[in-house]
Every structure is written in C-alpha cells, then in structure tokens.
N, C-alpha and C positions, 0 to 999 in steps of 0.2 A: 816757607824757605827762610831760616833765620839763621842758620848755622849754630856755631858753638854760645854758649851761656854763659858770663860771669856777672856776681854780685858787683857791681860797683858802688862807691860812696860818694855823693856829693864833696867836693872839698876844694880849700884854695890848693891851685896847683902850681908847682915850680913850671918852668920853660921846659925842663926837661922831662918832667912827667907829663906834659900835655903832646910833646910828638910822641912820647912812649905810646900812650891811650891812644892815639892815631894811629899807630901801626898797628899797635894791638888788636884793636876794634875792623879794622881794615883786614887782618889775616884773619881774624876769627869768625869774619861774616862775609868772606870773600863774595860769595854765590849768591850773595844779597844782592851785596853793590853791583855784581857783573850784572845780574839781571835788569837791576835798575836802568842803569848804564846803558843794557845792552839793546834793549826795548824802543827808545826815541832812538839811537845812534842806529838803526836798523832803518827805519826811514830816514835817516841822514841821506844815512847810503844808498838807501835805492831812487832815493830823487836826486842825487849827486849822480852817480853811473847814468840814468834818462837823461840829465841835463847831458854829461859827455857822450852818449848815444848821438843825443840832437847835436854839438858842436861839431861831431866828426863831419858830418854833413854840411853840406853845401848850406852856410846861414850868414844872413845880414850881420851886420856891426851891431845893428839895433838890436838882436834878438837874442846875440851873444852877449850882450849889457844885458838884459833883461833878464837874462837866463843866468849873469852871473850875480847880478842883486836878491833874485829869486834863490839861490842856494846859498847867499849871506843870511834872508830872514828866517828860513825852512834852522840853517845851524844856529842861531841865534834865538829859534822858539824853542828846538829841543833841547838844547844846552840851557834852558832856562827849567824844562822839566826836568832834566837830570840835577840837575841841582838840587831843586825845590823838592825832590821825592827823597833824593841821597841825605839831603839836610832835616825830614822827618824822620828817617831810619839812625838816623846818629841818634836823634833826642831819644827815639822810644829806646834805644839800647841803652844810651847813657842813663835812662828814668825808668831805666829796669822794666819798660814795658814791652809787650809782645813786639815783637817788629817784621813786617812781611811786606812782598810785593804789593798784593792789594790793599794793606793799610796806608804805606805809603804812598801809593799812585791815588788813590780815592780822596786824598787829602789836597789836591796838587792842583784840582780845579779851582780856579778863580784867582788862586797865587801865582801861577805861570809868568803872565802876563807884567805882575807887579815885577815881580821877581828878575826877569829882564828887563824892565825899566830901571832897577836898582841898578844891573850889573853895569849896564848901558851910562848909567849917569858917575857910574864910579871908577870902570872904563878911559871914558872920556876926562874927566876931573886927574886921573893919576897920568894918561897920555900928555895933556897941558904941563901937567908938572913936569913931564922928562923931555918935553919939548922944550921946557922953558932953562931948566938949569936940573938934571936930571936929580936933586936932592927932595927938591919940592916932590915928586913925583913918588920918592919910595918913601917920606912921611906921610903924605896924600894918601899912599895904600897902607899905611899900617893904622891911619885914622880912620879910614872908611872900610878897615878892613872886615868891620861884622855885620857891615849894613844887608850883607846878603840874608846870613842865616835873620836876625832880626826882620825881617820883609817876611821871612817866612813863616817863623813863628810869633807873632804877634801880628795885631791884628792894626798896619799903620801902612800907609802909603809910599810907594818909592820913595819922596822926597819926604818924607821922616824918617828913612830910615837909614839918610845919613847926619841927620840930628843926632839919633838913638846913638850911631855908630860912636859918633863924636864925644859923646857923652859916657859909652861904657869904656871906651880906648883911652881915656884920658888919666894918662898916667903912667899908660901902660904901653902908647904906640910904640915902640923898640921889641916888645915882645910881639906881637903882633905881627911886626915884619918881619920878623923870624921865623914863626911858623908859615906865616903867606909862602916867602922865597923858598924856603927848606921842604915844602911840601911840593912847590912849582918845580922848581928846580929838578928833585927827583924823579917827577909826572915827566919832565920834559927829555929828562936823560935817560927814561924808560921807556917812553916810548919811541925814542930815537934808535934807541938798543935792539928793541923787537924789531921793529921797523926794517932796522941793518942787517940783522938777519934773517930776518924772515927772505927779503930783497936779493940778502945774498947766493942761500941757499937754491930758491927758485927761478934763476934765470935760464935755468934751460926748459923751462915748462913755457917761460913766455917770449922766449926770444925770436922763434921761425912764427907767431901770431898776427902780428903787428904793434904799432905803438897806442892803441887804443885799447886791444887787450891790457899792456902792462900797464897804461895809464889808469885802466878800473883794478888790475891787479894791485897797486902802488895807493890808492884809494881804500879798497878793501883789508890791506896793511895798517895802513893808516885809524880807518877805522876798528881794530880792533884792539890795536894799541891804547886808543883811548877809553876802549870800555873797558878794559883791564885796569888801567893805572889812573883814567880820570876823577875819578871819585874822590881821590887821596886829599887834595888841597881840599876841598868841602868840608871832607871829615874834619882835620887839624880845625877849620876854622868856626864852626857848629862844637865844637867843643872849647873853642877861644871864648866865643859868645857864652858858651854857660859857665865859664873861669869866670869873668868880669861880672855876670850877674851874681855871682857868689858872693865875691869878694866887692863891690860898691850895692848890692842890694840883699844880701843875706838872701838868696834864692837857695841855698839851701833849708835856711829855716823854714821859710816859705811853701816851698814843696812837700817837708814831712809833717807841718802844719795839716797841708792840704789831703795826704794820703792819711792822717789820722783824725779826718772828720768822720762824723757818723755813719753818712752814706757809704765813703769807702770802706771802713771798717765793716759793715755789712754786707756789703757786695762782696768783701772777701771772705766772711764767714760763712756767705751763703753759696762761695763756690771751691770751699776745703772738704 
C-alpha cells in the first residue's frame, strides 16, 4: 500500500514549500497514513469502549482512577506508534524509497518506547513554558520541535534528542513553529469538523439507546477523526527534520554520496 509515486529532490526548502510537500505527500499517500493511523487507534478504541463498558457499571473511585490512568498510558503508547511508523513512511517517501505498512510497522520496535519518552519530555518542557508566560512555551515547541522525528530516525535517546532538536532548529525556530501550529491547527479543526458532523447527522440512531451508547458512539467519532487527519503534523514535521539537516549538514550531499556507492549501484543494476 503506497499510493501515488513522485520523484522528489533533496533541497533547502522555503516555509511555503515545506507545508506544500506535506500536503502533497499526505493526499498522495492517504491509504498509507490511514492505515498506519488506523491499526494502534483500533486498540485505542476498543480498550477505550471496555474501559466505558466497566465505568457504566457499578465501580469504586479506585477503579475508575485506575481505569482512567490505564486509558492515558494504552493512548500514550499507541500515539507513540503511530508516530514512529508515520515518521518512517515520510522518509522512505521523501528518500524515494519503497514505503508500505509492513516496512513501516517492522521498523517501530524498540523506538516506540524512546519515541514517547521524547514526546513526553517535550510535552511537559512546552506545558512549563505556557504555564509560565505562554511565550516561553511556543519557542520551547518550535526548538524541540524535531526532537520527535530525530528519536526516530537516528539512533540516540529521548534525552539527545532534544540536544539534536536544539541544534538543527537553531536559527530556524519561527519556521518551525509555523509548521508545528499550521499543521495542529488544521488536525484540530478537522477533526472537530468531522466530529460535528458526523455527531450531527446521527442523533437519531443514538438518541432512544442511551447515554453509554452515544458515549462509545462520540468515542468511535472521535477516533476516526484522528486516524484521518492525525498523521498531518508528523508529516510537516519529518520533513522539517530533513530541511534543517540539508541546510546545516549537507544531507543532501550525503545521501546521493550514499545511493552512489558500490554496493547500491549494484543492487540496482542487479534489479533493472
């Protein structure tokens, strides 16, 4: 499943060609990303609906805490896998390499883990900031804004990879925050959109059910909103990450350095 094919070129990119490529790459490989997307947000959901099965029910304080920290880490691990797979399928697209579900997903083990410990520790660091004087907070995320995809693709621990972040963003944080917000932003007003109507349309399928029915219907909404449109800030920002290593580390040279060593030049001749 890769969807449509373009040649792309390594290159420094304006602001405005980099959310171009992000939409681009986004419509063109929609069936990609849903998949991705759609795969951990599937167990979102069906351990989100058990949990509200159990709350409807006669339950302790205790249990209902338990039950609701328990559907914080369950969104918190998959949202770390949809990331970490959606953030492989951007590069192999952007590196003109094959890009599928199971290349992506098979690559994802052992990074999961990092991968929310990043999101978690950068999270926290831009909350402080907008706690503190909400300025701090939207610099905070336009410096630590590539610490995710870096986590991902190289090989460094949560806590280098907001060093890494700090290091490629430098210079560059205003651009940064622009595709972060402008990517959120849109995720957030599209999924609100579907959501409203979807919500809207079918209230008379769940109105004589009860409020447990619409409560999983309103969930199940919710969840498909985001596997449609969540992918989009990742993309913008997996393609931020390979602007800045362009432009401060000549990864473009680097790259067709790489694709025109020996070994590749034969693997490709040996499969023309």
């Amino acid at each position: 499943m890769t969807g449509g094919t373009m040649t792309r070129t390594l290159r420094p990119l304006s602001l405005s060609q980099v959310l171009d490529e992000t939409f681009d790459i986004y419509r063109h490989h929609l069936l990609l990303f849903i998949g991705i997307s759609a795969i951990p947000n599937l167990a979102l959901l069906a351990f989100e609906l058990t949990s509200s099965m159990g709350r409807g029910t006669k339950t302790t304080d205790a249990l209902s805490l338990v039950a609701a920290l328990g559907t914080m880490v369950v969104s918190w691990f998959c949202g770390s896998i949809v990331t970490a797979a959606t953030t492989f399928a951007v590069s192999d697209i952007y590196l003109d390499r094959p890009a599928s579900l199971a290349a992506s997903f098979s690559r994802v083990t052992g990074k999961a883990l990092r991968v929310g410990f990043s999101s978690l520790l950068v999270s926290l660091i831009v909350g402080i900031g907008f706690a503190l004087c909400i300025a701090p907070g939207v610099y905070w995320a336009g410096l630590y804004g590539v610490a995710v995809p870096a986590v991902v693709l190289e090989d460094i621990s949560a806590g280098q990879s907001l060093s890494r972040s700090s290091f490629l963003t430098q210079g560059s944080v205003f651009r940064v925050i622009v595709v972060y917000f402008l990517t959120s932003v849109f995720t957030m007003v599209m999924v609100f959109a579907l959501t409203s109507v979807l919500l809207f349309l079918g209230p008379t399928l769940f109105q004589h059910t009860g409020i447990l029915t619409q409560q999983a219907a309103t969930q199940i909404l919710a969840s498909l909103a985001a596997t449609v449109f969540g992918p989009v800030t990742a993309i913008g920002l997996t393609l931020m990450y390979y602007d800045l290593r362009v432009r401060k580390e000549a990864f473009d040279i680097d790259h067709m350095m790489r694709m025109m060593a020996p070994e590749n030049l034969a693997s490709g001749a040996s499969a023309s």
